[in-house]
C-alpha positions in Angstrom: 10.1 -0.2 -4.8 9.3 0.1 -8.7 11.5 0.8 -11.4 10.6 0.5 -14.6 13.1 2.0 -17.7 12.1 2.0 -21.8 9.9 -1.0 -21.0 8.0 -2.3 -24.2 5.2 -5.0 -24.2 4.3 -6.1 -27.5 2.2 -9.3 -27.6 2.4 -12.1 -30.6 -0.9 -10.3 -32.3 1.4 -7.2 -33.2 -0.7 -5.6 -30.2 1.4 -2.9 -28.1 1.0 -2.8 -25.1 3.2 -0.9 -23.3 5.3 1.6 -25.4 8.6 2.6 -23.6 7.6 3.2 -20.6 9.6 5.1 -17.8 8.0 4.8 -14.0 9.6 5.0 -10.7 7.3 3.9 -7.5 8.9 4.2 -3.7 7.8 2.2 -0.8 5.1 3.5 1.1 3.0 5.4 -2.0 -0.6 5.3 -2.7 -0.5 4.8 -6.8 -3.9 5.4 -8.4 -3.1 3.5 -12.6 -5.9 5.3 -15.0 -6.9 5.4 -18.6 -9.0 4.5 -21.0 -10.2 0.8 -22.3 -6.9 -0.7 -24.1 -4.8 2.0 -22.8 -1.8 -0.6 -21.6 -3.5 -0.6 -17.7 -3.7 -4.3 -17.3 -0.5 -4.9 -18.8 1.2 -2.4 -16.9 -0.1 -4.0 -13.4 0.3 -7.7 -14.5 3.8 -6.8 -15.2 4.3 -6.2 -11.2 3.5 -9.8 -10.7 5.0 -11.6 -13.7 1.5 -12.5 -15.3 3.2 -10.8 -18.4 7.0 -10.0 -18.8 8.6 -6.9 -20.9 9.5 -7.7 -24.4 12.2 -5.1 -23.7 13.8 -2.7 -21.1 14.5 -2.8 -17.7 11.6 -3.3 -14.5 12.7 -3.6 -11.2 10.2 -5.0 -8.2 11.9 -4.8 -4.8 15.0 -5.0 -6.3 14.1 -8.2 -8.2 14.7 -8.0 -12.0 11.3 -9.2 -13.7 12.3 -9.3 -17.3 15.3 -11.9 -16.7 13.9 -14.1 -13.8 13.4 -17.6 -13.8 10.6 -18.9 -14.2 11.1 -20.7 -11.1 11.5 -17.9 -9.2 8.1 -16.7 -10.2 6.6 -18.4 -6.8 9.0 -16.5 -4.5 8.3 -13.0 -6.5 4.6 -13.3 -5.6 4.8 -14.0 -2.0 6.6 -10.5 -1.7 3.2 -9.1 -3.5 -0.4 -8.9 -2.8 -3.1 -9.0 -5.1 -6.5 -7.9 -5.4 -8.7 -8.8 -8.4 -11.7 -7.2 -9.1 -13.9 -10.6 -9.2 -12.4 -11.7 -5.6 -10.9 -15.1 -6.9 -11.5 -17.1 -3.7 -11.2 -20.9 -3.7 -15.1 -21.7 -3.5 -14.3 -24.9 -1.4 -12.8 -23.4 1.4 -14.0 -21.3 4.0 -12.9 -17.8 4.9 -10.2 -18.6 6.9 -9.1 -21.3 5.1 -9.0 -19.2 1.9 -6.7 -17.1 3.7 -4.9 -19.8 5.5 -4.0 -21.1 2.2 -1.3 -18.1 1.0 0.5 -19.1 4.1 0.4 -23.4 3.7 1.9 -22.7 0.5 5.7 -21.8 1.8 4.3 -24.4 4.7 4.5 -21.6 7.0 4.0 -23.4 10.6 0.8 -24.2 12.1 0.5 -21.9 15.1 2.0 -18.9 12.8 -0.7 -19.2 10.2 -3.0 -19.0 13.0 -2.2 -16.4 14.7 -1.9 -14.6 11.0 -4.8 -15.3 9.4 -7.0 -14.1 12.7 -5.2 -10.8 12.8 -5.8 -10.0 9.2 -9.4 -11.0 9.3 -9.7 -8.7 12.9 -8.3 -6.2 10.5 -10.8 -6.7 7.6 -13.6 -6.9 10.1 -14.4 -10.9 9.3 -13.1 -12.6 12.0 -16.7 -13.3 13.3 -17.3 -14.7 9.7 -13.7 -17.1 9.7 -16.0 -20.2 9.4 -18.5 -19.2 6.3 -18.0 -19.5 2.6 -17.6 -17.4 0.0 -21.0 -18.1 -1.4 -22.3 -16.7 2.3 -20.5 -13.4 2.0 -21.6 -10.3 0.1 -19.0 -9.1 -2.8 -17.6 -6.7 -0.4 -17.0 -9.7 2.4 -15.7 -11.6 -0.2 -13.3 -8.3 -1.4 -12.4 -8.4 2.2 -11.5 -12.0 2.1 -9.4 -10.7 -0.9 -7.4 -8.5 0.7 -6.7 -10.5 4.0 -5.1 -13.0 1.7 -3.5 -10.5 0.1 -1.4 -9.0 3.1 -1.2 -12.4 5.2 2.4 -12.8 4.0 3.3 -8.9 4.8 4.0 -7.9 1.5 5.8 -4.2 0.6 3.6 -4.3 -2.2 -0.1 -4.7 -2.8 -1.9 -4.6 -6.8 -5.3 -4.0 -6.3 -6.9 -4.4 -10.6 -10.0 -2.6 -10.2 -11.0 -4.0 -6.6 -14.4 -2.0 -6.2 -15.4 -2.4 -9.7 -18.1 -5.5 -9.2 -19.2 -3.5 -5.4 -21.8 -0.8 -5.0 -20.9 3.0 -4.0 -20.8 2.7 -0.5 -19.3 -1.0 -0.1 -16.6 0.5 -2.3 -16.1 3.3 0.0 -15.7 1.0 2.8 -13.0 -1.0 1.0 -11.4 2.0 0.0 -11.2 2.9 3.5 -9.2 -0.6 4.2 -6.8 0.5 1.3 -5.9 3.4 3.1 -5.2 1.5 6.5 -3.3 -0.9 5.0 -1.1 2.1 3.0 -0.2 3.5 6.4 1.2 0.8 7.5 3.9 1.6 5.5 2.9 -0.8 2.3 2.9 0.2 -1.1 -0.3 0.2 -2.9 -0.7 0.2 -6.7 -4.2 0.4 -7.9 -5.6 0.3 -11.1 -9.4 1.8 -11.0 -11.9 3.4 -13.5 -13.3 5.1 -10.5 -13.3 8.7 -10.7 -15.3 9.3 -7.8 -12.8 8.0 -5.2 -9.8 9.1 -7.3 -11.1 12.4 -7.0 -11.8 12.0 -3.0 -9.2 9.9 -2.0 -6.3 12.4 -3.3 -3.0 10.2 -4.3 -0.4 9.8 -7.0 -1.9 9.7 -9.9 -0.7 8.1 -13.5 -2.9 8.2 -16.4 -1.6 5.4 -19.5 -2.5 6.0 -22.7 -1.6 4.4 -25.6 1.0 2.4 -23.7 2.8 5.5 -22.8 2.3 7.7 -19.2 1.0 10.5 -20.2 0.5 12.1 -17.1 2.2 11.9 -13.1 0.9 13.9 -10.7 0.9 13.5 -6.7 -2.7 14.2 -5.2 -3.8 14.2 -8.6 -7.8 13.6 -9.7 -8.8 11.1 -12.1 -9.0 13.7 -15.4 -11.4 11.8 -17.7 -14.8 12.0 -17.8 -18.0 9.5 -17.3 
């Protein structure tokens, strides 16, 4: 599902990123992405979503070849991916169904489709009782809910989850955790970048641990390996 081979990230302030790194991801894997501050994290997931682009090597998402797409084709890339942010970004002028509602509009999916969609993913979330509300009604976890219905509306293979329970409290965090795992059985890829030892430790899945824009460590069930 993810390929990447001798990629290298170096931004225009001499800043590297990501330091020939060598990753392979199949469908249907739990990834936990951990390391310290500046370790090449953010980069590594942005990359999965074309926010940032390799300044060399090769990455593969779903078959699609991110370092030589079009820019055009950005759009079409990101409707095969979900993802979660760790600050929710929901549009504050729209209500909880139309926030979802909105991931479908876009590729002007039709009207009784989105419908039917956008109910069964909020069932799922356990908001569907809340469809009507807006984001400033909702607690951070409702709105991390919100979040992820949006994010799996368009039944994506993948989902990038940056840090989605660092703005929640333990046990709302637990709780979205839980959805996480749900959503992984499914059959859907989840790649999740987290400073949360805590579940990493709990929640047992592939671990890799970036540092200095290099994976230094790979290991399936793995715990989180850093302190504090």
């Amino acid at each position: 599902m993810i390929q990447m081979k001798n990629v290298y990230k170096k931004y225009s302030n001499g800043i590297v990123a990501l330091n020939g790194m060598n990753v392979e991801i199949d469908q249907g894997e739990f990834v936990y992405v951990v390391g310290p501050s500046g370790a090449g994290k953010s980069t590594f997931i942005k990359m999965m979503y074309r926010e940032e682009r390799p300044t060399s090597g090769q990455m593969f998402v779903d078959g699609i070849d991110i370092a030589t797409l079009k820019n055009s084709k950005v759009p079409l890339l990101r409707r095969q991916i979900g993802v979660v942010f760790q600050d929710f970004k929901l549009l504050p002028k729209l209500n909880v169904y139309e926030n979802v509602a909105f991931a479908l509009e876009v590729i002007e999916e039709k009207p009784e489709e989105i419908r039917k969609r956008v109910l069964k993913v909020l069932d799922l979330v356990g908001l569907k009782h809340k469809a009507r509300m807006f984001p400033t009604e909702l607690s951070g976890g409702e709105q991390q809910r919100v979040s992820i219905a949006r994010s799996i509306v368009n039944k994506p293979k993948v989902v990038i989850a940056d840090e989605p329970t660092g703005n929640l409290d333990p046990e709302t965090s637990w709780d979205i955790m839980r959805l996480f795992e749900q959503i992984n059985k499914s059959g859907t890829t989840i790649l999740m970048a987290t400073h949360n030892r805590e579940i990493v430790n709990s929640m047992r899945h592939r671990v890799i641990a970036i540092e200095g824009g290099l994976i230094v460590r790979d290991v399936a069930g793995g715990d989180y390996g850093y302190e504090g």
